[in-house]
MOPAC internal coordinates of N, CA, C and O (Angstrom, degrees):
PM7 1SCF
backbone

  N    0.0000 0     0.00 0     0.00 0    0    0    0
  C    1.4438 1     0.00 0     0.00 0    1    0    0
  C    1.5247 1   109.91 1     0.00 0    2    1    0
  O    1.2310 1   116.52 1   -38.01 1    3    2    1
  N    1.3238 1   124.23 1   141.99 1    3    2    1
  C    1.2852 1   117.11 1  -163.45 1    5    3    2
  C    2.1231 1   103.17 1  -110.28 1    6    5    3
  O    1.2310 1   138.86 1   -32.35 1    7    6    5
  N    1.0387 1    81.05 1   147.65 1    7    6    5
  C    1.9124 1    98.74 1  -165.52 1    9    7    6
  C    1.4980 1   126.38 1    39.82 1   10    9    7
  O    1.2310 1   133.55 1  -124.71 1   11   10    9
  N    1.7512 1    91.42 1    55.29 1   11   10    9
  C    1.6406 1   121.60 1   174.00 1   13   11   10
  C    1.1269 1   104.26 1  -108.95 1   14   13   11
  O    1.2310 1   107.49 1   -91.31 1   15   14   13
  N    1.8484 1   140.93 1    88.69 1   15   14   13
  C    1.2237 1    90.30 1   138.79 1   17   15   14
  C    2.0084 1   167.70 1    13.56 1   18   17   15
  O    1.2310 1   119.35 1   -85.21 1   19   18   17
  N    1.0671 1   118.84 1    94.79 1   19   18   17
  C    1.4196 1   118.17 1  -168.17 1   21   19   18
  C    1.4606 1   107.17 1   -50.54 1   22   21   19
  O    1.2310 1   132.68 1   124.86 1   23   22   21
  N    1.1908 1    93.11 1   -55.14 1   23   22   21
  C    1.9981 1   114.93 1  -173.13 1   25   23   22
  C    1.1139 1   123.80 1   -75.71 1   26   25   23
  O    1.2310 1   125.49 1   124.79 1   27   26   25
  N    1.7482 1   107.05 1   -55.21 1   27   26   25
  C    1.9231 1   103.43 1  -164.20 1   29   27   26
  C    1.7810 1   102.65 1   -93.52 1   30   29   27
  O    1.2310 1   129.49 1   165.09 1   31   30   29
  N    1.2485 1    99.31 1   -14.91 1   31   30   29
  C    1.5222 1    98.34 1  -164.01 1   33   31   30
  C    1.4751 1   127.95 1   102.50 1   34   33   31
  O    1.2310 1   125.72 1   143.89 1   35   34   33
  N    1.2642 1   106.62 1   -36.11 1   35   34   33
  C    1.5364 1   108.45 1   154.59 1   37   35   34
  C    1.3730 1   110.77 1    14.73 1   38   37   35
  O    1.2310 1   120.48 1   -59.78 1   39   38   37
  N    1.7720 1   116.68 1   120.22 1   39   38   37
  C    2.0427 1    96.35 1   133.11 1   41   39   38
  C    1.9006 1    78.44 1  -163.89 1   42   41   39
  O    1.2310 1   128.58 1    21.01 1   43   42   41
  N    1.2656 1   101.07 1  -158.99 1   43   42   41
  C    1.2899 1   131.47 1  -142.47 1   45   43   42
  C    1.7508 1    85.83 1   -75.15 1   46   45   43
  O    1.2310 1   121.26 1   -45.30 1   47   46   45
  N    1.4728 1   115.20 1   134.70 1   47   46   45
  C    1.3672 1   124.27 1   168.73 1   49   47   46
  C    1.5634 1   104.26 1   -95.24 1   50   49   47
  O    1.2310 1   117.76 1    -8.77 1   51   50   49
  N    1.6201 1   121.87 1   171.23 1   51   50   49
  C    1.5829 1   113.45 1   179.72 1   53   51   50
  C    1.7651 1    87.98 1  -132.29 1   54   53   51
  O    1.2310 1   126.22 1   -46.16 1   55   54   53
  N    1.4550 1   105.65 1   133.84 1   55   54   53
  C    1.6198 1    96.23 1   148.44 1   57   55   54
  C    1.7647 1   101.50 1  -145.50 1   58   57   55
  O    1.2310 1   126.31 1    45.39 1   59   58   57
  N    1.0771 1   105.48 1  -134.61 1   59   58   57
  C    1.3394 1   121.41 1  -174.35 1   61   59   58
  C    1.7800 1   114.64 1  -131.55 1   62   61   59
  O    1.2310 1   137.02 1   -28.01 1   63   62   61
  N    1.5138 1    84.64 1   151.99 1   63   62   61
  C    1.9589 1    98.85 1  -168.40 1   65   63   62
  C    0.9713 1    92.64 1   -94.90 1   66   65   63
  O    1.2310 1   109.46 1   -20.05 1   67   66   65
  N    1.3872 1   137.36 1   159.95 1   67   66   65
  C    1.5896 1   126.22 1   177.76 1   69   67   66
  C    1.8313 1    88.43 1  -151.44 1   70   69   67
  O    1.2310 1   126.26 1   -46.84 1   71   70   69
  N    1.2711 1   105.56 1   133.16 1   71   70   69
  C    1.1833 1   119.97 1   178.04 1   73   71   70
  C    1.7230 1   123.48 1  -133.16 1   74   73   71
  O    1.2310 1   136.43 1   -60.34 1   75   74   73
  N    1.3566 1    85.80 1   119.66 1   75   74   73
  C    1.7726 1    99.98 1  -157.69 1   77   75   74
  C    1.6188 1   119.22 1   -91.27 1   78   77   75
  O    1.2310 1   111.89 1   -39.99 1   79   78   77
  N    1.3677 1   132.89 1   140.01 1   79   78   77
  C    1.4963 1    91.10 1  -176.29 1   81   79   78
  C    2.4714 1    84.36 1  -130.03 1   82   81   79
  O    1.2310 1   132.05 1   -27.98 1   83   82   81
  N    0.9753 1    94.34 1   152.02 1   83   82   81
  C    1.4573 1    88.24 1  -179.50 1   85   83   82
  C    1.6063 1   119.52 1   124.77 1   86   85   83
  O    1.2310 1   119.05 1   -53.09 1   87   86   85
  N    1.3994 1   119.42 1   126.91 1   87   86   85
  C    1.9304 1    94.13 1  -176.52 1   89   87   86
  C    1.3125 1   100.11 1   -74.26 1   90   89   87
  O    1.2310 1   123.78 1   -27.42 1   91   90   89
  N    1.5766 1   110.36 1   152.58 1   91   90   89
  C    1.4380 1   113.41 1   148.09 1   93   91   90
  C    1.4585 1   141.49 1   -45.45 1   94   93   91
  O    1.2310 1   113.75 1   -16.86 1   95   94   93
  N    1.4251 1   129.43 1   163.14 1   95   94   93
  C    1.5697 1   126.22 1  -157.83 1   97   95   94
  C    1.4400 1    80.78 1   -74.02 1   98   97   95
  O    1.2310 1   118.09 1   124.33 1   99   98   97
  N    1.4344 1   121.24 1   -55.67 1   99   98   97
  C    1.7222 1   113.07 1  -155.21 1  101   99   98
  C    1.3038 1   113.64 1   -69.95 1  102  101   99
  O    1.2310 1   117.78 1   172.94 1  103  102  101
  N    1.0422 1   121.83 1    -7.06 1  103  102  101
  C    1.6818 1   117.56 1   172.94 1  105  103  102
  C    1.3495 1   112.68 1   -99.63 1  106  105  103
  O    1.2310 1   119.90 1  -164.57 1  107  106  105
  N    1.2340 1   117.79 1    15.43 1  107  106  105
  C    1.4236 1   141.73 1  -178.01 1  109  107  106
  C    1.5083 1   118.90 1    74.30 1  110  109  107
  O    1.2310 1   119.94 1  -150.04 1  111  110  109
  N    1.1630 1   117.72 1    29.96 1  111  110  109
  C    1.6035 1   114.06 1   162.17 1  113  111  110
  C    1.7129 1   130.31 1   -81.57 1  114  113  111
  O    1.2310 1   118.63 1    41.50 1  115  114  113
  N    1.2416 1   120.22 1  -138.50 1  115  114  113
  C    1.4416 1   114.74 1   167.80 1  117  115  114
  C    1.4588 1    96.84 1  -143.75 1  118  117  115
  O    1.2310 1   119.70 1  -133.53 1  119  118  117
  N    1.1856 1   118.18 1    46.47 1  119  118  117
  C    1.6960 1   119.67 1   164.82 1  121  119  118
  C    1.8292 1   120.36 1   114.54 1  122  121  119
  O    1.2310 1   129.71 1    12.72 1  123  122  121
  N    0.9952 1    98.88 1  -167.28 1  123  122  121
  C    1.5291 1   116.73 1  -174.06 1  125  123  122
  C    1.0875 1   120.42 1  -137.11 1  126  125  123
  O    1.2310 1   109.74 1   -74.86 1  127  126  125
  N    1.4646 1   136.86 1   105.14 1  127  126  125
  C    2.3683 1   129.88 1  -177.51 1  129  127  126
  C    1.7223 1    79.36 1  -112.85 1  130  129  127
  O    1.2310 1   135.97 1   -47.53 1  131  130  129
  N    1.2688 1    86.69 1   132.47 1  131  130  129
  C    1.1936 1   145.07 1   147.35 1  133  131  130
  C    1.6659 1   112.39 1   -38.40 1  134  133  131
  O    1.2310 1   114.38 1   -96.90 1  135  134  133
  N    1.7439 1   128.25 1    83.10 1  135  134  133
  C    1.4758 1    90.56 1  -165.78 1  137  135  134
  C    1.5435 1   101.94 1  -123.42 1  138  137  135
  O    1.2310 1   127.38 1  -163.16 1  139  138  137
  N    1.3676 1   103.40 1    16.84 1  139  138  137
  C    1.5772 1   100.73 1   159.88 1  141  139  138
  C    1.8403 1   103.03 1   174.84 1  142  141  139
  O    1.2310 1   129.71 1   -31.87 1  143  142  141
  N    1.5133 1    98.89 1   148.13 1  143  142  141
  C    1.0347 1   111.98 1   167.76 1  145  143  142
  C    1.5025 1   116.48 1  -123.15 1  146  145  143
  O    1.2310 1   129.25 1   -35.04 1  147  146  145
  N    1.3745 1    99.78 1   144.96 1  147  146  145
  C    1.8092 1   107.11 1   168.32 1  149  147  146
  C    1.3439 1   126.07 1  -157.81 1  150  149  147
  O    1.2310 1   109.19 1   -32.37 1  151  150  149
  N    1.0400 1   137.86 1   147.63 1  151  150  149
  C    1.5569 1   154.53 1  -125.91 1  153  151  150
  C    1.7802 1    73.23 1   -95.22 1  154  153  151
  O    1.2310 1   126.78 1   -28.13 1  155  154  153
  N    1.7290 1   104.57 1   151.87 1  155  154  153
  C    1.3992 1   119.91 1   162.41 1  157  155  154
  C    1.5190 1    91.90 1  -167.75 1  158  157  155
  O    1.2310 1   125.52 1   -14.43 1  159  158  157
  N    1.6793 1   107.00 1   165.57 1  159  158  157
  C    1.3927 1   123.73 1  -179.61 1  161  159  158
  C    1.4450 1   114.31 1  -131.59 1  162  161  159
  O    1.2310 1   124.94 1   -55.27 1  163  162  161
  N    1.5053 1   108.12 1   124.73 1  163  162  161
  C    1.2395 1   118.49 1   158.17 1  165  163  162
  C    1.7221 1   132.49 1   -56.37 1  166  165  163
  O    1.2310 1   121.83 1   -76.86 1  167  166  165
  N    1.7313 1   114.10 1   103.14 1  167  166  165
  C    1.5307 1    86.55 1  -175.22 1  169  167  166
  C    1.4159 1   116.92 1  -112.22 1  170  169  167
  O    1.2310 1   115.79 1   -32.44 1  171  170  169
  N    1.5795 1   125.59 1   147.56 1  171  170  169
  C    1.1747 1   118.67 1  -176.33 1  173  171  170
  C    1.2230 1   120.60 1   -53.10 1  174  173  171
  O    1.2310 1   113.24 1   -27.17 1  175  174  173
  N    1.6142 1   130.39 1   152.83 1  175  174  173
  C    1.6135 1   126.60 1   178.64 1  177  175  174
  C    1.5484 1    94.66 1   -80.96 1  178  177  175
  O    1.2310 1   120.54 1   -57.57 1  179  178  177
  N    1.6861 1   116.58 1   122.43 1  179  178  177
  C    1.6822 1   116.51 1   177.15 1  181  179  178
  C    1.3727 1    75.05 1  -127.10 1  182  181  179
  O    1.2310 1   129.34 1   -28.79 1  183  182  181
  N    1.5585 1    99.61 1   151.21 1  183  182  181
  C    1.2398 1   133.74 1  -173.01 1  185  183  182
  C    1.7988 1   104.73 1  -128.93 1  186  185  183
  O    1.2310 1   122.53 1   -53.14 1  187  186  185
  N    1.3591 1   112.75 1   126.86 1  187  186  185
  C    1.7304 1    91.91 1   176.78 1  189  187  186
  C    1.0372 1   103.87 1   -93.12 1  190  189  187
  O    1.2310 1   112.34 1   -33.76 1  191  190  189
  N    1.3916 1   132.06 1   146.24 1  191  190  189
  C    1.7588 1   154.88 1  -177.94 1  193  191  190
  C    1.6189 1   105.05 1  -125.62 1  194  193  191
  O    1.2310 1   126.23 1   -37.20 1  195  194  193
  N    1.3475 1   105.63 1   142.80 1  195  194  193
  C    1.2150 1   134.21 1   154.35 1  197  195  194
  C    0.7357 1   109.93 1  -102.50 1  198  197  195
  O    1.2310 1   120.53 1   -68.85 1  199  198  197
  N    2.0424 1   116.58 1   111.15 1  199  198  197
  C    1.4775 1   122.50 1   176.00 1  201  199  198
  C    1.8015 1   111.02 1  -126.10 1  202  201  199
  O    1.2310 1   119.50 1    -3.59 1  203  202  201
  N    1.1392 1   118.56 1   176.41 1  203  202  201
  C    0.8114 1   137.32 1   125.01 1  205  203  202
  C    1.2943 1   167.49 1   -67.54 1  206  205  203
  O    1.2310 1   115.54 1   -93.50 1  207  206  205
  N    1.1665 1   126.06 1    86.50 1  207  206  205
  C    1.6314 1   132.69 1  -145.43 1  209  207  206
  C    1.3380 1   123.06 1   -86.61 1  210  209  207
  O    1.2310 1   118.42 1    -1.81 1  211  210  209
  N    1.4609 1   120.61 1   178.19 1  211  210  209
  C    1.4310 1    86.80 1  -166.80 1  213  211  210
  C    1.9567 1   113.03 1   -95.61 1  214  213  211
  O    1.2310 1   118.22 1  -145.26 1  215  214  213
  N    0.8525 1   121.00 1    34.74 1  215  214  213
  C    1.5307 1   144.78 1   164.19 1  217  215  214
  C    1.6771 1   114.54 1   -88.40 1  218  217  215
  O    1.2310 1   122.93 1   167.20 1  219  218  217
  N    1.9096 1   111.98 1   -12.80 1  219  218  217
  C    1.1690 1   103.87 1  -152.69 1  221  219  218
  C    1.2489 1   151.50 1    41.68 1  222  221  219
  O    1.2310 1   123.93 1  -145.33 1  223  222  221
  N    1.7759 1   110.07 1    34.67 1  223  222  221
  C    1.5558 1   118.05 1   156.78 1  225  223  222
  C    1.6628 1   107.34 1  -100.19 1  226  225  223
  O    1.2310 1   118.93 1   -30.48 1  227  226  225
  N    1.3836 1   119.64 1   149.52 1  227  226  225
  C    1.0367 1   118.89 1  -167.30 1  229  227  226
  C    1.5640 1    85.74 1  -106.71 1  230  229  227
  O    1.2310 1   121.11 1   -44.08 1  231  230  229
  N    1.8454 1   115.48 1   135.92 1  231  230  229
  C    1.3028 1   120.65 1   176.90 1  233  231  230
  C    1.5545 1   101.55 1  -152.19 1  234  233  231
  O    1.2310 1   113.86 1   -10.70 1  235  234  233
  N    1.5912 1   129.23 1   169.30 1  235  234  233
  C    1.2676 1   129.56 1  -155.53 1  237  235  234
  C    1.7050 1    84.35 1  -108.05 1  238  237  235
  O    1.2310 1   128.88 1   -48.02 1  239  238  237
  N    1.1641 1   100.49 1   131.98 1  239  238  237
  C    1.9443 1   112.82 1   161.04 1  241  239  238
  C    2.2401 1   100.11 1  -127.14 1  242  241  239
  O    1.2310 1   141.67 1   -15.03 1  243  242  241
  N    1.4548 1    75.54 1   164.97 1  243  242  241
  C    1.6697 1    95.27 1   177.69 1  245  243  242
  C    1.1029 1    78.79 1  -123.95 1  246  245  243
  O    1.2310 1   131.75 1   -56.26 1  247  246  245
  N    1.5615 1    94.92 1   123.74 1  247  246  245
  C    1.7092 1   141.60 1  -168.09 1  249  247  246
  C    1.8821 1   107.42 1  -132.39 1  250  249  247
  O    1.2310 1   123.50 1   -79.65 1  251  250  249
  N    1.2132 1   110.89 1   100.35 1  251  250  249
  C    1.7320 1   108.19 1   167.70 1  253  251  250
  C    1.4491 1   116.06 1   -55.85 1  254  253  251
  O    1.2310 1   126.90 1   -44.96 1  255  254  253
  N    1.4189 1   104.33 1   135.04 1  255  254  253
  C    1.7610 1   103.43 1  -178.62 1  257  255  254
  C    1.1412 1   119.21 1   -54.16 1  258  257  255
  O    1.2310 1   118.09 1   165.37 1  259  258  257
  N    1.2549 1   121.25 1   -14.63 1  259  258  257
  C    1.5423 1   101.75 1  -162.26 1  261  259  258
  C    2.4481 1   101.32 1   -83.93 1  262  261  259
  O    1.2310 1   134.97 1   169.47 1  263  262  261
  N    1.8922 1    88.64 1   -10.53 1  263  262  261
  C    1.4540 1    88.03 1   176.15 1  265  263  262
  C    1.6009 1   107.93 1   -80.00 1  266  265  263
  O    1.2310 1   115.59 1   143.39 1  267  266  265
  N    1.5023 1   125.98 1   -36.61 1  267  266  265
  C    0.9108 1   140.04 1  -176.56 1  269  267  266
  C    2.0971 1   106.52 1   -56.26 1  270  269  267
  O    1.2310 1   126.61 1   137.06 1  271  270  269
  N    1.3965 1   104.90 1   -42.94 1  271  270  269
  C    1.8127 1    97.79 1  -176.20 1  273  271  270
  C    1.4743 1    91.32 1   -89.07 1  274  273  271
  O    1.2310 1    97.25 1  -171.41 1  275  274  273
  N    1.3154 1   158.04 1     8.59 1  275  274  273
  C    0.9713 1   140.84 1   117.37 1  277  275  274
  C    1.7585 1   149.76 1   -29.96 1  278  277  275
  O    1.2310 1   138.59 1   149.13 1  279  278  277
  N    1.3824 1    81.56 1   -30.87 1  279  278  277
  C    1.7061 1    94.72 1   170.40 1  281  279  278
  C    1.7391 1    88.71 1    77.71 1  282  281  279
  O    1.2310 1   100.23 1  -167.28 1  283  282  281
  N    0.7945 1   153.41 1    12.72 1  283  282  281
  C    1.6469 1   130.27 1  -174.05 1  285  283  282
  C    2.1048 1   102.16 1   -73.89 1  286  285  283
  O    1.2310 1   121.60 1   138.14 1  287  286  285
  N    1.6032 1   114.54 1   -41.86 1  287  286  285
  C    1.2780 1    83.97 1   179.94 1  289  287  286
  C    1.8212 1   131.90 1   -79.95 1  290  289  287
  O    1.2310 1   116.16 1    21.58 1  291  290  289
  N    1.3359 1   124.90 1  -158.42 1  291  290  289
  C    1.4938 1   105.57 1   158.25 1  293  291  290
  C    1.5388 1    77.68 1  -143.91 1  294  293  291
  O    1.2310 1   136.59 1   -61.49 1  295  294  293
  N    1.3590 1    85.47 1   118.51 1  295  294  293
  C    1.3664 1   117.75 1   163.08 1  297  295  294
  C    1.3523 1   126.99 1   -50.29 1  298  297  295
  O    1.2310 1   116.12 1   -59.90 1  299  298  297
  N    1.4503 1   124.97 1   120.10 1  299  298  297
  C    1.6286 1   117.17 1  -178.04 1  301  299  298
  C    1.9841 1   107.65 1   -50.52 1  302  301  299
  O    1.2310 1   135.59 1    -0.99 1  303  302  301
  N    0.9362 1    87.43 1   179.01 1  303  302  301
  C    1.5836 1   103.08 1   172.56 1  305  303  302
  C    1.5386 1   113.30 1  -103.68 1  306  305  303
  O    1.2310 1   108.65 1   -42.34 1  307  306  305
  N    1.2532 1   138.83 1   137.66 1  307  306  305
  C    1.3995 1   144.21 1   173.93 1  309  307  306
  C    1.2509 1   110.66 1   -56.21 1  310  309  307
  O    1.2310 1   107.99 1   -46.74 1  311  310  309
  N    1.4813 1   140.04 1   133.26 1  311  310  309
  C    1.1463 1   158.21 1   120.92 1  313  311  310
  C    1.7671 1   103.73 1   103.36 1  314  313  311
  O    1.2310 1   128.99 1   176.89 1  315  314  313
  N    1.5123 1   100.29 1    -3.11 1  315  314  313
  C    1.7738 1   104.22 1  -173.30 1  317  315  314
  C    1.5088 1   104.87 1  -104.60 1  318  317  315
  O    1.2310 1   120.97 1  -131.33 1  319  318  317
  N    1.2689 1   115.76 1    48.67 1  319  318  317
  C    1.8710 1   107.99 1   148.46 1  321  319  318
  C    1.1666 1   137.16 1   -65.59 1  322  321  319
  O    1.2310 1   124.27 1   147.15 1  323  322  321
  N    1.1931 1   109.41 1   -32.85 1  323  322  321
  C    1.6996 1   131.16 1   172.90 1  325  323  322
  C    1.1111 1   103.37 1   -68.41 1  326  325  323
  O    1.2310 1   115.99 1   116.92 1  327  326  325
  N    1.4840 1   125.21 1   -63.08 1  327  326  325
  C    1.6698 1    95.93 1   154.67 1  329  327  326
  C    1.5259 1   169.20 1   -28.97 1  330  329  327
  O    1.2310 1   142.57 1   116.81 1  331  330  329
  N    1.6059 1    73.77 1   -63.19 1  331  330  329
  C    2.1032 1    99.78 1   156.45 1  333  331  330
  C    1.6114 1   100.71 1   -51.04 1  334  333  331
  O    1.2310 1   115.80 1   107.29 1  335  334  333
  N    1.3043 1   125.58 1   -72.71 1  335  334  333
  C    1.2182 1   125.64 1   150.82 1  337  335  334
  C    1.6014 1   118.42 1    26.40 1  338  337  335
  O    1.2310 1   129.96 1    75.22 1  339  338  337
  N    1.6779 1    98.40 1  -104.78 1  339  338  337
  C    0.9871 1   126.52 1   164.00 1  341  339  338
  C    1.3191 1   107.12 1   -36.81 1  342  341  339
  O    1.2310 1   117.98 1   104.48 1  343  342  341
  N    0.6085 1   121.45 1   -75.52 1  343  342  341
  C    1.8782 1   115.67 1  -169.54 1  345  343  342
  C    1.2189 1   135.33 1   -42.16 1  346  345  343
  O    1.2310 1   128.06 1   147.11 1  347  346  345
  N    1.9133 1   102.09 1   -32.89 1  347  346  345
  C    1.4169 1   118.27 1   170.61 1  349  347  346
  C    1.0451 1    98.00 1   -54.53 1  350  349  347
  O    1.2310 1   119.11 1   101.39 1  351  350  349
  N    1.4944 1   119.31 1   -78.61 1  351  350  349
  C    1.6424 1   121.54 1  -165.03 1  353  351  350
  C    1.1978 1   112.78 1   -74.99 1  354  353  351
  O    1.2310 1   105.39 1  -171.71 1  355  354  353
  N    1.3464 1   144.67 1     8.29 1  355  354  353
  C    1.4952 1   117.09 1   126.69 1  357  355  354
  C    1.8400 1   142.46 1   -67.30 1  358  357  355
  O    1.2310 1   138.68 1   173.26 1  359  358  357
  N    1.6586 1    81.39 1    -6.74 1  359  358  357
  C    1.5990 1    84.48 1   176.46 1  361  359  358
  C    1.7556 1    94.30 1   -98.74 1  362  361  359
  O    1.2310 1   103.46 1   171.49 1  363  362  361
  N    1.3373 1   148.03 1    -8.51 1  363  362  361
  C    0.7864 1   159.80 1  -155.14 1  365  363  362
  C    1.7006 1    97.77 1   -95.28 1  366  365  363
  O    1.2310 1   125.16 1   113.66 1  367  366  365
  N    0.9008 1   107.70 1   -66.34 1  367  366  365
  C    1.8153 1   123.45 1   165.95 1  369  367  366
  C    1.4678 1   120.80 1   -47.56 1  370  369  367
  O    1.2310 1   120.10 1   180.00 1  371  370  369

């Protein structure tokens, strides 16, 4: 699913743009009209990660930052699968 969160659930909220034209009374004008509205969506910041799960396969999830400055995943390591790899099935052996 695209700009879901894996974890928190995260995705895109909907409201409305509202565009005003006129100063306000308190800044000393005589008001504010309303001269158009239109639908827009908030989308969460997802970041894709290569993690590690708790099965120990390393696979890519879309993770929202605010899980990411948390520290909750542990991040695979760059370019060393063949290693990890290796290692399983030597402890496997």
């Amino acid at each position: 699913m695209a700009h879901v969160c894996e974890y928190s659930g995260k995705r895109p909220h909907v409201g409305n743009k509202i565009v005003r034209r006129g100063k306000a009374k308190r800044e000393g004008g005589i008001g504010q009209n309303v001269t158009g509205i239109t639908k827009r969506r908030w989308k969460p910041n997802l970041q894709t990660v290569r993690v590690i799960d708790e099965n120990g396969t390393v696979r890519r999830v879309k993770v929202c930052a605010r899980y990411l400055k948390k520290g909750i995943f542990q991040k695979a390591p760059r370019g060393q699968r063949k290693a990890y790899l290796a290692q399983q099935e030597a402890q496997k052996a």
